[in-house]
N, C-alpha and C positions, 0 to 999 in steps of 0.2 A: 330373473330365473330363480325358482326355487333349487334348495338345495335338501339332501340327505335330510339333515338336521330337521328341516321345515316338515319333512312329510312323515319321518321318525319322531319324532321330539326326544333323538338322542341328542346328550350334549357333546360337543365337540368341542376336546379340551384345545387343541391349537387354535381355534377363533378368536377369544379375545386377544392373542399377541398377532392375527392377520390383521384385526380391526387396525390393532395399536399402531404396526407396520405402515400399514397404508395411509392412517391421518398422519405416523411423522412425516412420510415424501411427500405428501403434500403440504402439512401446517407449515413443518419446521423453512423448508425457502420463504414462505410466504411474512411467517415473521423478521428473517435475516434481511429482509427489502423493507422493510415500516420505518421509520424515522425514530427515533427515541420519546417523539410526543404522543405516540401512537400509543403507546403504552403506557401512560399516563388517562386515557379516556376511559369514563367509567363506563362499566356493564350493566346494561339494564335487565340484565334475565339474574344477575348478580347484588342487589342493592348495596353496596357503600363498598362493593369491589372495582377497582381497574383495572384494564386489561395484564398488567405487570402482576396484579394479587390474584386475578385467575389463573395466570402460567405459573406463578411461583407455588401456589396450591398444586396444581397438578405435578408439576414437578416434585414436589415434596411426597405426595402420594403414593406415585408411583416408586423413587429413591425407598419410602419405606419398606414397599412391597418388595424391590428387589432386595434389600436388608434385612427383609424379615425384622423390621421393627412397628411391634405391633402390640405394646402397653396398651392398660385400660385407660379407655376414654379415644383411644386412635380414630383418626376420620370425622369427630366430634366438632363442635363448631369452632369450640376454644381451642383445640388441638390445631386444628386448620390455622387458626388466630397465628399461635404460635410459630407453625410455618414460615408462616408468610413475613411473619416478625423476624423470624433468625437470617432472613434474606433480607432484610431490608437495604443493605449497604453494598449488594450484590450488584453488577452493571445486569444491562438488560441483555446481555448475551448472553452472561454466562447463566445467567436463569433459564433462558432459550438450549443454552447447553447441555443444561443439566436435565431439563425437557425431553432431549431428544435422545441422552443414553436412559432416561426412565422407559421410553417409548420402544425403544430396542431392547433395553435386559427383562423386562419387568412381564413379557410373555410365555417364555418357559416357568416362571413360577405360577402363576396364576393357571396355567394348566395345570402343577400339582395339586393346586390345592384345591379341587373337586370340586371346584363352582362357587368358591364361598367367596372368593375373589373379583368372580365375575364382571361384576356391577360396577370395578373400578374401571376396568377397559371401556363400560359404554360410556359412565360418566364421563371421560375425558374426552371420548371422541363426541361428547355434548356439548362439554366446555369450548370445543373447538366449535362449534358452529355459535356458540354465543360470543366468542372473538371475531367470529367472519360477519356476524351481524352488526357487532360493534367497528367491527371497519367499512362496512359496508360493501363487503365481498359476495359474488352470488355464489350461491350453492350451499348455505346454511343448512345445518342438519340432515345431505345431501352425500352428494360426491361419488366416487368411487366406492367409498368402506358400506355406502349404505344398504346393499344387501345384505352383508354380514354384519352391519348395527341391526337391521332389522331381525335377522335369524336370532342373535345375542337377546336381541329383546323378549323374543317369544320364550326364550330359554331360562331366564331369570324368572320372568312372571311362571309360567308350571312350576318350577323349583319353590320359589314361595306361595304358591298356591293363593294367587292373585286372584282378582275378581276376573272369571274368563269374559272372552272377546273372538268375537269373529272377526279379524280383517280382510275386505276385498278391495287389494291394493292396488293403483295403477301400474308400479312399482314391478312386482309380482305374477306370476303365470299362474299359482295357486293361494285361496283364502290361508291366511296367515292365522293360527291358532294360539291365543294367547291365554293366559291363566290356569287355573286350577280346571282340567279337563272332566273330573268326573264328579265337580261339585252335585249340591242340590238345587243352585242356581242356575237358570238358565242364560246362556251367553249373550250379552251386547253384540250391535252389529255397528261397524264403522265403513263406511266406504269415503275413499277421500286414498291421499297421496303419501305415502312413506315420510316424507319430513314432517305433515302434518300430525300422523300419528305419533312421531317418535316426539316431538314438542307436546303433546297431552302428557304422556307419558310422563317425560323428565320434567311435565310441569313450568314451560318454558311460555312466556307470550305469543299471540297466536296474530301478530299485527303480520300482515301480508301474507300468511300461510293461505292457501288453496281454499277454497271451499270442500265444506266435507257434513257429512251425515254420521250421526253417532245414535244409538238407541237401545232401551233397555240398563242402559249405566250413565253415570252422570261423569262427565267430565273430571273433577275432582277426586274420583274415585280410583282413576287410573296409575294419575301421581306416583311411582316408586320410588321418588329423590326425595318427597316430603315427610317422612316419617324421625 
C-alpha cells in the first residue's frame, strides 16, 4: 500500500525511527538465537567484514547519531575501521545490545535533523538483510519495514536529486517515484519486486533476487551507498 509520503514526496520525519523500530523486533531476537559462530561468518555484500563487524558498525553508527558525535571524517571507511576496532574485545551480546538501544534512541534524532540523517536508517535496515543473507534467513531486504524502506528510498533519492526512476512495484498499489523529479533527464523504468529494487540501489548482489526489467538507466547508476 502506498503511503502519503509516496504520492506527496513530503518527507516524513518519523519514518526512519519506524523503519529502525520494526527491523529491531525483528533483527534483535533473531540474533539472541545464533550461536556465537554465527558471528563469526563473513559478509559477502560486505568484503573482509563478519557478521559481528557488520553489527558492531551499525551499532557504532547509530550510538553516534544518538550522541551527536559527528567529527570530520564520521561514517568514512576508516572511521567505520575504528568502530569496529574499539569493540573488538566486546562479547557478542553486548554488541547486539548496544544494537538494539541505537535502533530505539536513534529515531527521534534523525527526525530533527531534516533528512540529512536519513540514509542511516536505510542503511541499517540493509545491513540487516545482508545478515539474514549471510544466515541464510528468508526474507532479505524484505519483511515488515519494507514499505517504509521503500518510501525512505524514494525520499532520499528526490532530496539528492538522484538519477530519476519510475518504479512499478509488485510490492506497491502505485509506481514509486524516485530521483530528482524535474530533471532534464527523462526517467528509467524498473518493474520487478521491492527487494530487488532496494539491492540495485544499496548496491547489494542480485544472486536469487527476482527477475526484473530496468530501462533507460544502467544499473550502477542507482548505487546510493557507493559514493
Amino acid at each position: 500500500m502506498t503511503t502519503p509520503a509516496d504520492v506527496q514526496g513530503v518527507r516524513d520525519p518519523e519514518l526512519p525511527g519506524r523503519l529502525l523500530a520494526t527491523e529491531r523486533d525483528e533483527l534483535v531476537p533473531l540474533l539472541r538465537s545464533r550461536a556465537d559462530a554465527d558471528f563469526a561468518l563473513p559478509v559477502a555484500a560486505c568484503p573482509g567484514w563478519t557478521v559481528r563487524d557488520v553489527l558492531a558498525h551499525c551499532s557504532s553508527a547509530l550510538i553516534r547519531v544518538v550522541e551527536k558525535r559527528f567529527e570530520d571524517g564520521v561514517f568514512s571507511p576508516e572511521c567505520n575501521d575504528r568502530d569496529i576496532a574499539e569493540r573488538a574485545d566486546w562479547t557478542n551480546a553486548r554488541v547486539v545490545d548496544e544494537l538494539e538501544r541505537g535502533m530505539t534512541e536513534a529515531g527521534p534524532v534523525i527526525a530533527r535533523a531534516g533528512g540529512v540523517l536519513d540514509a542511516v536508517a536505510l542503511g541499517e535496515w540493509v545491513h540487516a538483510g545482508d545478515v539474514r543473507v549471510t544466515f541464510g534467513e528468508p526474507g532479505a531486504y524484505a519483511g515488515r519495514g519494507l514499505p517504509e524502506a521503500l518510501t525512505l528510498l524514494g525520499t532520499i533519492t528526490r532530496a539528492r536529486g538522484h538519477v530519476p526512476l519510475h518504479a512499478d512495484l509488485d510490492d506497491l498499489d502505485e509506481p514509486l517515484k524516485l530521483g530528482e523529479a524535474h530533471g532534464e533527464r527523462p526517467p528509467g523504468r524498473f518493474i520487478g519486486d521491492g527487494p530487488t529494487l532496494l539491492r540495485l540501489y544499496a548496491g547489494r548482489p542480485l544472486d536469487g533476487a527476482a527477475a526484473y526489467e530496468l530501462a533507460g538507466v544502467e544499473a550502477a547508476e542507482l548505487n546510493i551507498f557507493g559514493d
